[in-house]
C-alpha positions, -999 to +999 in steps of 0.1 A: -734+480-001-753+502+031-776+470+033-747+443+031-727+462+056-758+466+079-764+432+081-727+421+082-720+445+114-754+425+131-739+392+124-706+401+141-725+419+173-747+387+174-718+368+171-697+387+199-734+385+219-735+347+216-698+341+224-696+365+255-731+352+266-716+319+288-697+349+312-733+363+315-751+329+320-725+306+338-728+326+370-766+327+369-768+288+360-738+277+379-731+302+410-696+301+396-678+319+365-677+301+328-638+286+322-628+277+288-598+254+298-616+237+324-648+228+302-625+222+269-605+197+295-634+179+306-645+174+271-615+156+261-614+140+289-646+123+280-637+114+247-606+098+265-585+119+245-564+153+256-565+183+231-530+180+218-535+146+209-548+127+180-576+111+174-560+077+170-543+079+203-565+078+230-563+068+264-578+061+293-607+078+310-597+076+345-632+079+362-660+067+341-647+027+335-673+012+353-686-022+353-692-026+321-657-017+313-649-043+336-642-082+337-638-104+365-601-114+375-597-152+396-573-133+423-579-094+419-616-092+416-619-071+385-599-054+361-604-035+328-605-052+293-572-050+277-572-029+248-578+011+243-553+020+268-550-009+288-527-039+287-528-073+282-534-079+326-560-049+321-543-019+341-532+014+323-498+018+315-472-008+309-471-044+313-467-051+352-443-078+343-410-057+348-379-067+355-351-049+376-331-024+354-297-004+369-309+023+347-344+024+351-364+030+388-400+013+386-425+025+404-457+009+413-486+028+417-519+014+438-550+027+446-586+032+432-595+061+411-582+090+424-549+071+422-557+062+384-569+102+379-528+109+394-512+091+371-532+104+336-533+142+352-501+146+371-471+116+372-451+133+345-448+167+371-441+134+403-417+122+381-401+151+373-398+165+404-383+131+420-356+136+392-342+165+416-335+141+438-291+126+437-309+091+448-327+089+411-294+108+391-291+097+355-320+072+361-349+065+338-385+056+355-413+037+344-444+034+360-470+007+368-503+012+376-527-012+398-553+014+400-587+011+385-621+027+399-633+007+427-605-008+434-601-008+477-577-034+500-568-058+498-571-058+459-540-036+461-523-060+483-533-089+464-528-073+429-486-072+441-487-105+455-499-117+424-473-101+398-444-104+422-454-138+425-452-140+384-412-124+388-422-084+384-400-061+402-406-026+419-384-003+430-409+019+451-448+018+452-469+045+461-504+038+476-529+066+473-561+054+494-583+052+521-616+065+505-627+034+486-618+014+517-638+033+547-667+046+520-671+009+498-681-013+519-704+006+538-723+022+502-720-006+482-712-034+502-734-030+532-771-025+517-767-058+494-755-082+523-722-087+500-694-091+529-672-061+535-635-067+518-653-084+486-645-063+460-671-033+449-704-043+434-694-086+438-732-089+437-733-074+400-697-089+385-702-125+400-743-134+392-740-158+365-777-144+356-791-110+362-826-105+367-842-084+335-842-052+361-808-055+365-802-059+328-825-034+318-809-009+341-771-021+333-779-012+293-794+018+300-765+029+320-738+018+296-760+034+265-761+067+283-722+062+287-719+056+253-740+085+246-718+107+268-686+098+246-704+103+210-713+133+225-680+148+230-669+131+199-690+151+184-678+186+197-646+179+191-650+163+154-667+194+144-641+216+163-672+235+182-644+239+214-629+266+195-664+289+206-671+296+242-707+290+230-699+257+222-681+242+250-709+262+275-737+240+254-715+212+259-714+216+294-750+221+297-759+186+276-731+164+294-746+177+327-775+161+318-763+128+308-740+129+342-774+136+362-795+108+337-765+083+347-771+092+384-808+085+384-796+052+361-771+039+393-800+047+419-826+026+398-801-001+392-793-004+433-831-010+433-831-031+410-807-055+422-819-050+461-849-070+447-831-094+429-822-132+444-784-132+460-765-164+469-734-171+487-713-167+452-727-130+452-728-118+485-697-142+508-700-149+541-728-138+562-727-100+584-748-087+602-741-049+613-758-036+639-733-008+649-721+012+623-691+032+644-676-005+648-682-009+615-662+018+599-632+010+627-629-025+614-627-012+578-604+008+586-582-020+607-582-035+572-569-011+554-544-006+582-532-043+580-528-043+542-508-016+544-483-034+572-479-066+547-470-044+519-447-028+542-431-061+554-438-075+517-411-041+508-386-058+534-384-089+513-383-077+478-360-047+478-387-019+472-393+011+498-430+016+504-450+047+510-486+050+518-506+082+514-541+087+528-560+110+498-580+140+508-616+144+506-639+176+511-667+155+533-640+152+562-647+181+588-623+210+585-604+197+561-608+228+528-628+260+531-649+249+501-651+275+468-681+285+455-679+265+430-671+230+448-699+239+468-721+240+436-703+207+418-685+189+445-707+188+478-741+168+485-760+191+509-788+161+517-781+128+526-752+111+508-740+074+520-706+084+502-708+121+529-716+098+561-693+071+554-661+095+553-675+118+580-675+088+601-653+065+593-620+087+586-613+097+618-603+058+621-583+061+591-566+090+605-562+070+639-546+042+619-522+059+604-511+076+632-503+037+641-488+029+606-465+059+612-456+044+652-446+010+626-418+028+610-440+031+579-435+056+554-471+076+559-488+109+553-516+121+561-529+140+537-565+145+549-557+185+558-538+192+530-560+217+515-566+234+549-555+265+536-561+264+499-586+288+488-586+275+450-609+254+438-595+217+434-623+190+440-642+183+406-669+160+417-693+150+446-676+121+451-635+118+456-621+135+426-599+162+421-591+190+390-555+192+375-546+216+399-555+194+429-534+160+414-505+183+408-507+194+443-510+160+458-481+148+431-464+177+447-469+168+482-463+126+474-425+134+454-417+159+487-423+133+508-405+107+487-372+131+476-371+137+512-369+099+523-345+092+501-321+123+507-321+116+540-305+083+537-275+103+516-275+070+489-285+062+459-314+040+452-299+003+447 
């Protein structure tokens, strides 16, 4: 019995050891402290699934659909293939055909994938908060969603046009952009010769052949995707979230498939620099010699979109609101964390880092114009100022739960107060 104790009070100190070990190692790793909720929300997240639900519910992964998630559209570019979360137009959420309801407010929502990571992370708190309001009293909402990673003006615009065209109707939409549109075309766009408003990658979706480099470098990235999901899967079958040893070797292995799929996009960009283009791949000649002019006519764009939604609002009975999203890379904007430091900022060269650092000023310029239009915009660039939390989740655009419930916040404010003002209910 001295022997079977011994050894049952070392498997419980080397089980206490092993579980407290990721508070030890995170730190050391990292540079910032290990988080159960935030690694065992990531995992589900990759499995397109939340913790409280069921297997056979899942949704939608709001930032990993990427190409091969994608199919070509005759007016809107792209959209997602209908099915696992998406319907039958492939957007999230409900069918855009909606018609108008006295009991029920519908609410359009546009953008690219920030937008999309708002609505899975943080429309239930908008909605819920826009209840407060006497304009929205004993009213119902349902949301649609023409957001989809990528996605930059005047796929927005012309994604309306198109189901308003096909007898939808929206009470309000809410555009949340402005990243995709001054960062796309000069990352992806730009280097490829593919002209500037064509949607994201064109030179990939529309070649009715790819080279075998492309092809090779297209099924490695979607089998490392693939990977990334059976991965989770796994964890999650065999309930290994419920140890803090677990989810910290979780974290360690999807890190490494997130950097693999890195090096996978940056081989594939060569790959299809090398590769033949022609006029259904890349649009109408450009040639950019000054890159400040550049970013200002990109951002002239997005203004201009925005103004025919507006006026497209006037005509169909919905009240428009445009929000420019936040992003770390634009100066002064958030005292960045530790951590967002370590996970969310590119210290070398980034095209994503130069194209805001340059090109939102003109953004910010433009919506100071949008706003002189009678336009209902914020500018919600400086947002964060002030916010010591951590809240960006990615060296790219995205934000953590806590930063989509404060831009939700920040989006219903603005809204409730628009509509209070005008002391009447919404039609």
């Amino acid at each position: 019995m001295k022997q079977v104790k011994y050894w049952l009070l070392i498997l419980i100190i080397t089980g206490v050891t092993i579980e407290l070990s990721p508070f030890i190692i995170s730190p050391v790793l990292y540079g910032h402290s290990f988080s159960r909720s935030k690694l065992k929300s990531e995992l589900f997240r990759r499995q397109k699934v939340k913790p409280e639900e069921k297997e056979e519910n899942k949704g939608v992964n709001q930032n990993n659909e990427y190409l091969g998630d994608h199919i070509l559209h005759p007016y809107l570019g792209f959209v997602s293939i209908p099915g696992n979360g998406y319907n039958r137009f492939g957007f999230p959420g409900p069918d855009p055909l909606t018609g108008k309801s006295h009991d029920t407010v519908n609410i359009c929502l546009m953008g690219g994938s920030v937008a999309l990571g708002l609505y899975h992370s943080s429309m239930n708190r908008l909605i819920a908060k826009l209840k407060k309001s006497k304009a929205f009293r004993k009213k119902e909402f349902k949301v649609i969603v023409f957001a989809l990673g990528g996605f930059k003006q005047p796929q927005q615009l012309l994604a309306l046009n198109y189901f308003l065209s096909l007898g939808a109707h929206y009470d309000i939409v809410i555009n949340l952009d402005g990243f995709n549109e001054i960062v796309l075309p000069y990352s992806d766009n730009l280097p490829f010769h593919v002209y500037p408003s064509y949607p994201r990658h064109w030179n990939i979706y529309s070649r009715k052949r790819l080279n075998t480099k492309v092809q090779l470098q297209l099924s490695k990235q979607l089998a490392l995707k693939d990977e990334e999901s059976k991965l989770a899967g796994l964890f999650i079958k065999n309930h290994f979230y419920y140890s803090n040893f677990g989810l910290f070797l979780w974290g360690i292995l999807n890190n490494n498939k997130k950097l693999a799929l890195v090096q996978t996009e940056e081989k594939l960009r060569q790959a299809i620099s090398h590769s033949e283009s022609d006029f259904q791949s890349t649009g109408p000649a450009e040639t950019v010699t000054d890159t400040t002019r550049f970013f200002a006519k990109q951002a002239e764009l997005w203004r201009r979109a925005s103004t025919l939604i507006n006026d497209i609002g006037k005509s169909e009975g919905f009240a428009y609101f445009h929000f420019l999203q936040p992003n770390q890379y634009y100066k002064n904007s958030k005292k960045l964390t530790k951590e967002e430091l370590q996970v969310a900022f590119e210290q070398g060269p980034f095209s994503y880092k130069t194209a805001v650092q340059k090109g939102y000023p003109f953004l910010v310029k433009n919506g100071k114009l949008l706003t002189g239009q009678g336009i209902n915009f914020d500018d919600l660039t400086l947002m964060f100022k002030n916010e010591t939390r951590t809240v960006y989740n990615d060296k790219c655009c995205h934000f953590n739960e806590l930063g989509y419930n404060l831009i939700a916040d920040k989006i219903s404010g603005y809204i409730v107060n628009y509509f209070d003002r005008k002391k009447q209910p919404l039609n």
